[in-house]
N, C-alpha and C positions, 0 to 999 in steps of 0.2 A: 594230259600233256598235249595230248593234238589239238583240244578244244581251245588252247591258250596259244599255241601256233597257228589256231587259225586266225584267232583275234588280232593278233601281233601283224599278220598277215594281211587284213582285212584294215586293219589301221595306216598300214605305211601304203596300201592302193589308195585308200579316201586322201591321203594328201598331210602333208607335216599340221600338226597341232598349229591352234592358233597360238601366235604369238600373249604374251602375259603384258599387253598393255588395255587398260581399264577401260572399260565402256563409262558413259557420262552416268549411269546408274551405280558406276564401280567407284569410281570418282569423288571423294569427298570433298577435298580440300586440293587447289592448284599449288606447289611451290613456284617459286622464283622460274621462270620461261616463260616460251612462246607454246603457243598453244590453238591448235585450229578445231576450232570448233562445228559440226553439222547441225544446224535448224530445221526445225519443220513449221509450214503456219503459216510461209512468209507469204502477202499476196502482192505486192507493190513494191517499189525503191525508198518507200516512205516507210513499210515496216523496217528496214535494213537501218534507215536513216535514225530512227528510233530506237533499235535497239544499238546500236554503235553509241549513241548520245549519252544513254542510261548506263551503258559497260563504262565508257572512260569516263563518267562523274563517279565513278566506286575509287577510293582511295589506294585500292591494291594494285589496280590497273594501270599500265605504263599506256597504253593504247589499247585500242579493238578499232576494227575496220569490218563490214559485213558484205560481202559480194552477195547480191539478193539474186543473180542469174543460178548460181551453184545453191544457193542457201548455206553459205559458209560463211562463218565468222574468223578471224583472225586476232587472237588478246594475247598483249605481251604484261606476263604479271610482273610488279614491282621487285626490285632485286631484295630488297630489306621485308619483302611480305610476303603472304598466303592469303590467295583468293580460296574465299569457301563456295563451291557448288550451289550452297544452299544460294549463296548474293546473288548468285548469277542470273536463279532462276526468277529469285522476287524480282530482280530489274528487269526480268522478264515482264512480269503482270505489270510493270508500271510502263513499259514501252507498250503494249498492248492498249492499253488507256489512252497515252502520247498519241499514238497512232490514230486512236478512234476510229479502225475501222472494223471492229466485229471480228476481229483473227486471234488465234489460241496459237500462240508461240510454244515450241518448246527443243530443251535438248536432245538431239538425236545420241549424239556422239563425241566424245573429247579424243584427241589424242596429241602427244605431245609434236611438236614442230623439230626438226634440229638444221642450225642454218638459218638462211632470210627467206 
Protein backbone atom coordinates (compact mmCIF):
# COMPACT_ATOMS: atom_id res chain seq x y z
CA UNK A 1 0.00 0.00 0.00
CA UNK A 2 2.76 2.58 0.65
CA UNK A 3 4.75 1.47 -2.41
CA UNK A 4 1.63 2.40 -4.68
CA UNK A 5 1.35 5.87 -2.51
CA UNK A 6 4.53 6.41 -3.33
CA UNK A 7 4.10 5.94 -7.01
CA UNK A 8 0.90 7.87 -7.08
CA UNK A 9 3.12 10.37 -5.45
CA UNK A 10 6.06 10.35 -7.50
CA UNK A 11 3.64 10.65 -10.63
CA UNK A 12 1.57 13.87 -9.79
CA UNK A 13 5.65 15.65 -8.70
CA UNK A 14 6.93 14.43 -12.55
CA UNK A 15 3.98 16.60 -13.98
CA UNK A 16 0.27 15.66 -15.53
CA UNK A 17 0.56 12.71 -18.16
CA UNK A 18 0.94 13.67 -21.60
CA UNK A 19 -1.96 14.54 -23.27
CA UNK A 20 -3.41 11.34 -25.73
CA UNK A 21 -2.71 13.33 -29.07
CA UNK A 22 -0.62 11.00 -31.56
CA UNK A 23 2.90 11.51 -32.50
CA UNK A 24 3.48 11.31 -36.53
CA UNK A 25 4.55 7.47 -35.80
CA UNK A 26 0.99 7.10 -33.90
CA UNK A 27 -0.69 8.74 -36.79
CA UNK A 28 -1.95 6.68 -39.54
CA UNK A 29 -4.43 8.30 -41.50
CA UNK A 30 -5.26 12.50 -41.16
CA UNK A 31 -9.40 13.10 -41.21
CA UNK A 32 -10.88 16.10 -42.56
CA UNK A 33 -8.64 19.41 -40.53
CA UNK A 34 -5.89 21.42 -40.30
CA UNK A 35 -2.92 20.05 -39.19
CA UNK A 36 0.62 21.26 -38.31
CA UNK A 37 3.10 19.37 -39.06
CA UNK A 38 7.24 19.29 -37.62
CA UNK A 39 10.02 18.46 -40.24
CA UNK A 40 13.32 17.52 -39.91
CA UNK A 41 16.17 17.60 -42.99
CA UNK A 42 15.08 20.84 -44.04
CA UNK A 43 18.32 22.80 -45.44
CA UNK A 44 17.10 25.74 -47.69
CA UNK A 45 13.59 27.72 -48.50
CA UNK A 46 13.86 25.51 -51.53
CA UNK A 47 13.31 22.15 -49.44
CA UNK A 48 10.12 24.03 -47.80
CA UNK A 49 9.33 25.09 -51.45
CA UNK A 50 9.42 21.51 -52.44
CA UNK A 51 7.73 19.88 -50.16
CA UNK A 52 4.59 22.46 -49.88
CA UNK A 53 4.56 21.75 -54.01
CA UNK A 54 4.33 17.80 -53.66
CA UNK A 55 1.68 18.07 -50.37
CA UNK A 56 -0.93 20.41 -52.30
CA UNK A 57 -0.62 18.17 -55.62
CA UNK A 58 -2.01 15.06 -53.19
CA UNK A 59 -5.84 15.14 -53.95
CA UNK A 60 -6.68 15.02 -50.06
CA UNK A 61 -5.08 18.22 -49.43
CA UNK A 62 -6.88 21.56 -49.39
CA UNK A 63 -3.37 23.26 -48.93
CA UNK A 64 0.10 23.05 -47.04
CA UNK A 65 2.29 25.94 -46.61
CA UNK A 66 6.10 25.10 -45.03
CA UNK A 67 7.84 27.75 -42.75
CA UNK A 68 11.56 26.38 -43.37
CA UNK A 69 12.77 29.03 -40.45
CA UNK A 70 10.62 26.70 -37.61
CA UNK A 71 10.57 23.42 -40.02
CA UNK A 72 6.82 23.38 -39.73
CA UNK A 73 4.59 22.59 -42.18
CA UNK A 74 1.00 23.65 -42.16
CA UNK A 75 -1.96 21.00 -44.28
CA UNK A 76 -5.46 21.60 -44.40
CA UNK A 77 -7.04 18.09 -45.41
CA UNK A 78 -9.92 18.00 -47.77
CA UNK A 79 -13.39 18.17 -46.00
CA UNK A 80 -14.81 14.88 -48.11
CA UNK A 81 -11.16 12.96 -47.37
CA UNK A 82 -8.47 11.30 -45.32
CA UNK A 83 -4.97 12.01 -45.86
CA UNK A 84 -2.98 8.66 -45.19
CA UNK A 85 0.54 9.26 -43.25
CA UNK A 86 1.85 6.83 -45.54
CA UNK A 87 1.14 9.87 -48.89
CA UNK A 88 2.69 12.23 -46.96
CA UNK A 89 5.85 10.60 -46.34
CA UNK A 90 6.36 9.11 -50.24
CA UNK A 91 5.82 13.00 -51.25
CA UNK A 92 8.33 13.23 -49.10
CA UNK A 93 11.08 11.19 -51.19
CA UNK A 94 9.74 12.77 -54.24
CA UNK A 95 10.30 16.55 -52.87
CA UNK A 96 13.75 15.39 -51.71
CA UNK A 97 14.59 14.52 -55.53
CA UNK A 98 12.57 18.00 -56.50
CA UNK A 99 14.97 19.47 -54.42
CA UNK A 100 18.16 17.89 -55.61
CA UNK A 101 20.02 18.74 -52.92
CA UNK A 102 21.17 15.57 -51.03
CA UNK A 103 18.69 16.20 -47.81
CA UNK A 104 16.64 13.08 -45.98
CA UNK A 105 13.24 14.75 -45.02
CA UNK A 106 11.28 13.48 -42.57
CA UNK A 107 8.13 13.48 -39.97
CA UNK A 108 9.03 14.61 -36.75
CA UNK A 109 5.53 15.21 -35.37
CA UNK A 110 1.73 15.77 -36.32
CA UNK A 111 -0.64 17.41 -34.29
CA UNK A 112 -4.01 18.53 -34.90
CA UNK A 113 -4.37 22.48 -35.38
CA UNK A 114 -7.82 24.10 -33.85
CA UNK A 115 -8.58 27.52 -35.27
CA UNK A 116 -6.50 29.52 -38.21
Amino acid sequence: MRALALLLLAAALTGPARAASPTAREFSELPPGRYTVTLSGLMTTVCGRAIAAEWSALPEVESATVDFEKSTAFVTVRLDRTLQVASLRKTLRRAERLANLGARYDLRDISYRLGK
